[in-house]
N, C-alpha and C positions, 0 to 999 in steps of 0.2 A: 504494500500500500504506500502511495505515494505522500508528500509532505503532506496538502492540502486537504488532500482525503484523510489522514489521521487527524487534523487541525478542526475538519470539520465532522468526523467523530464524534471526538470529542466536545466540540462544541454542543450536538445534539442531544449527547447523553449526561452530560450534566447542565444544561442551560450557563457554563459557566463561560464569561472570556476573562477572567484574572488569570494572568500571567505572574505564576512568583521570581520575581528574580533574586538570583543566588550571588550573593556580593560578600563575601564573608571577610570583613576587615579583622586582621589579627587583635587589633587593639580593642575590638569590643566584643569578641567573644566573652562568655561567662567563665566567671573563676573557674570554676572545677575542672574547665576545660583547660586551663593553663599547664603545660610542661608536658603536654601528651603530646605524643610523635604525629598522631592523627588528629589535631583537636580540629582543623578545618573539614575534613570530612567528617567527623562525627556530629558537627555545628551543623552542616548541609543535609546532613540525612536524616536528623531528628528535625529539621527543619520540613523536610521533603515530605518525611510519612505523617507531620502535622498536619501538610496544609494541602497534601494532595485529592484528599475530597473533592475542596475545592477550587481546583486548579485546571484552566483548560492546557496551561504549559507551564515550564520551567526553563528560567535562564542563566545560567550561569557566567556569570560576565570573568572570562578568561584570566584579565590582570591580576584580579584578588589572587586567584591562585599560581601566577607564575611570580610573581613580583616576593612571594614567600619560598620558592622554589618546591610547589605541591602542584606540580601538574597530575603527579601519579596518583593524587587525592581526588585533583579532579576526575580523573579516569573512575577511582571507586566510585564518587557521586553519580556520576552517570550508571556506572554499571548495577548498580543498584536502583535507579529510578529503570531500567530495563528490564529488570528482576522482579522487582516490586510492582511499580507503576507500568508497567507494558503499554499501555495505551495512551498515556501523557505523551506529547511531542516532547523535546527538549530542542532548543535554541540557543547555538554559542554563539556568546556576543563578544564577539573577536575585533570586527569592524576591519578586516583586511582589506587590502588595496594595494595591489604591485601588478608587475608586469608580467607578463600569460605562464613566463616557466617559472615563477615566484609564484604566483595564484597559483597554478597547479597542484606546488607542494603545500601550499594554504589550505585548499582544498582536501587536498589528501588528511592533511591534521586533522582538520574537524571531522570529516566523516567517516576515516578511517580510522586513526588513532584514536580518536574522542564518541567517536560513534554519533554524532551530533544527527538530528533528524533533516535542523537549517540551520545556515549562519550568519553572521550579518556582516556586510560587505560594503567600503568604501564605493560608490561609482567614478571617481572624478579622474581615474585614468580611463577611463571609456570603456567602450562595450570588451575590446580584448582584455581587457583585466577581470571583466566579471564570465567573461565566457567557461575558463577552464571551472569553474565549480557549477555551470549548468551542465557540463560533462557526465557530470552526478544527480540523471533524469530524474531519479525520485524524492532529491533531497532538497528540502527550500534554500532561497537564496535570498535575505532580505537587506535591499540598498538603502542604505541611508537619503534620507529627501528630504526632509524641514524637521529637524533633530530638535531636540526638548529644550537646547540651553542658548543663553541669551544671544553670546557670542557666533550663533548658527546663520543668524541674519548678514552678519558681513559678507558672505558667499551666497546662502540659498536664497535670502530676500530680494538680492540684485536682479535687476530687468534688462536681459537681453539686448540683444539690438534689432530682434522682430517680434520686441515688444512682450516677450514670453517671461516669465521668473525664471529663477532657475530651477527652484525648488518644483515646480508644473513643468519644465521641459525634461527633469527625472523622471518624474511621474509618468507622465504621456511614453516616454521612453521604454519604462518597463511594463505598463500596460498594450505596449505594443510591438515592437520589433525587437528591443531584446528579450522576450520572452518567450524562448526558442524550449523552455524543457515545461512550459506551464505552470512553474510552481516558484514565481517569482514574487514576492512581496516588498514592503517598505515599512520604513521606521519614518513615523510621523509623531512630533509631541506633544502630547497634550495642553502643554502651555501656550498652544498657537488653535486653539479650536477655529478661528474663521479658514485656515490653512491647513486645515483637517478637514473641513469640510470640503474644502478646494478640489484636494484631492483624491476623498471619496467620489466627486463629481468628476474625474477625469478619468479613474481607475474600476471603476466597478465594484466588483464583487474581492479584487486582490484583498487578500487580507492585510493588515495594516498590524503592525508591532508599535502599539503607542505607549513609552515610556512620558510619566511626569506627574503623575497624579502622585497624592501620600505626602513624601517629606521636599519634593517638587514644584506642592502646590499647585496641582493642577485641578479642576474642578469634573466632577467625577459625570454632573448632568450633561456640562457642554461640552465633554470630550465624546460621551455615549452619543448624542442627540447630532453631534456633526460627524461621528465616523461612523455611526451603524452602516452596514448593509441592505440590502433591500428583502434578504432574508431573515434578519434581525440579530446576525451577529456580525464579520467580519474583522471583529479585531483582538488583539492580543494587549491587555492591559494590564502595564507592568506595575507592578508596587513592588521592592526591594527592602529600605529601610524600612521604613514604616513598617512592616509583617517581620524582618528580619530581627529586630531589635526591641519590639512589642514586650517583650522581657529580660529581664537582664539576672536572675539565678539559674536555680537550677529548673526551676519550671518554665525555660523559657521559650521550648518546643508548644508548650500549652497555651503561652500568650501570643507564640506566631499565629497556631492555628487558628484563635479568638480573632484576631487580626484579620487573618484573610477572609474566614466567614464574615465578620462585618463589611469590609471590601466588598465582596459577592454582592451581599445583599443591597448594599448599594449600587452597584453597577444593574443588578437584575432589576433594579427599583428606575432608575434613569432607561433603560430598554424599554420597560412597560409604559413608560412617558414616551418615548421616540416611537414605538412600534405597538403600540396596543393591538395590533391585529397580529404582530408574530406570535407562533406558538410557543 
């Protein structure tokens, strides 16, 4: 089964699109966990089987764990949401961007090494840089196009000189010619809901990776109400901190999961305002 088709699985069988992302900063793990060889996978995983209820994905944002030298952590984390969770997608948020025999081996990491379902990927060296991970027919590929933070505007907000954005001539891009394996998405943030909307309108049904909501401050009605689908779901809505750190002893697997249910019930609460007639 292919990315999308797991994506929207998932979305069907739990009504849910919270996306948890997995950002595990060494400095705020809980004590107990201090001085253990594993304490980032063990953070991740009692984080995972908290909140995977309600979870339509899992993202694990790559740096946390290379920057501690725990990629092999990373690796348990996945391979236990694979064990466990079989049916959750999982999303490395890597944000690669090189050139075709550098993406290649990019490519290879995430999907191979990491087992990543999709990744998220720089476009701004052009289509031959994202080409070599669409090589990988069934595993998604999400470009960045009007990113969550402030500093996004000095490139994606800029206008063309035929009068296009930038951020809309990604869009239009990967809803259309480069999206050669079908299973192409984008990372749109929530802190820009009129350009979330934008791009709902250009892109269809793609699904959207919208980090920014939680500790971001993103608004949880105007992110749903400008990116739904016209199916009533289409998006992946990332909350990290905010579910991550909802605790801070030993119970703090319990105040993730507390976390992300309330999350949910928010986002399911904004859906039934934007789409009262989806199921």
């Amino acid at each position: 089964m292919n990315f999308r088709d797991r994506l929207r699985a998932r979305w069907l069988r739990t009504e849910s699109m919270l996306c948890v992302g997995l950002d595990p900063d060494e400095q705020r793990l809980p004590p107990h966990l201090a001085g253990r060889s594993d304490a980032i996978a063990r953070f991740c995983i009692e984080i995972v089987d908290a909140t995977a209820p309600w979870a339509c994905a899992f993202k694990p944002q790559i740096a946390y764990f290379a920057a501690a030298g725990a990629e092999d952590q990373l690796e348990q984390v996945i391979a236990h949401i694979r064990e466990h969770h079989s049916d959750i997608p999982v999303v490395l948020d890597a944000k690669r961007g090189d050139i075709g025999s550098t993406a290649a081996l990019y490519a290879r990491e995430a999907f191979e090494r990491y087992g990543a379902d999709a990744v998220t990927v720089n476009p701004y060296l052009g289509f031959d840089s994202i080409e070599p991970f669409l090589a990988w027919s069934q595993r998604g590929v999400i470009l960045l196009c009007r990113t969550s933070n402030a500093g996004g505007t000095d490139l994606q907000g800029q206008r063309l000189a035929d009068g296009e954005m930038v951020y809309e001539r990604i869009a239009r891009l990967a809803a259309g010619p480069w999206n050669t394996s079908g299973q192409l998405g984008l990372v749109v943030g929530a802190t820009f809901p009129a350009e979330l909307a934008r791009v709902r309108e250009l892109v269809g049904d793609l699904p959207l990776l919208v980090p920014g909501i939680g500790a971001q401050g993103g608004d949880v009605d105007a992110t749903v109400a400008a990116g739904i689908a016209a199916d009533g779901f289409g998006m992946m809505i990332n909350s990290s901190r905010a579910i991550l750190y909802a605790g801070s002893g030993e119970d703090f697997a319990i105040a993730a999961g507390a976390a992300a249910r309330a999350t949910l019930s928010a986002i399911r609460t904004a859906r039934q305002r934007a789409r009262p007639e989806a199921p």
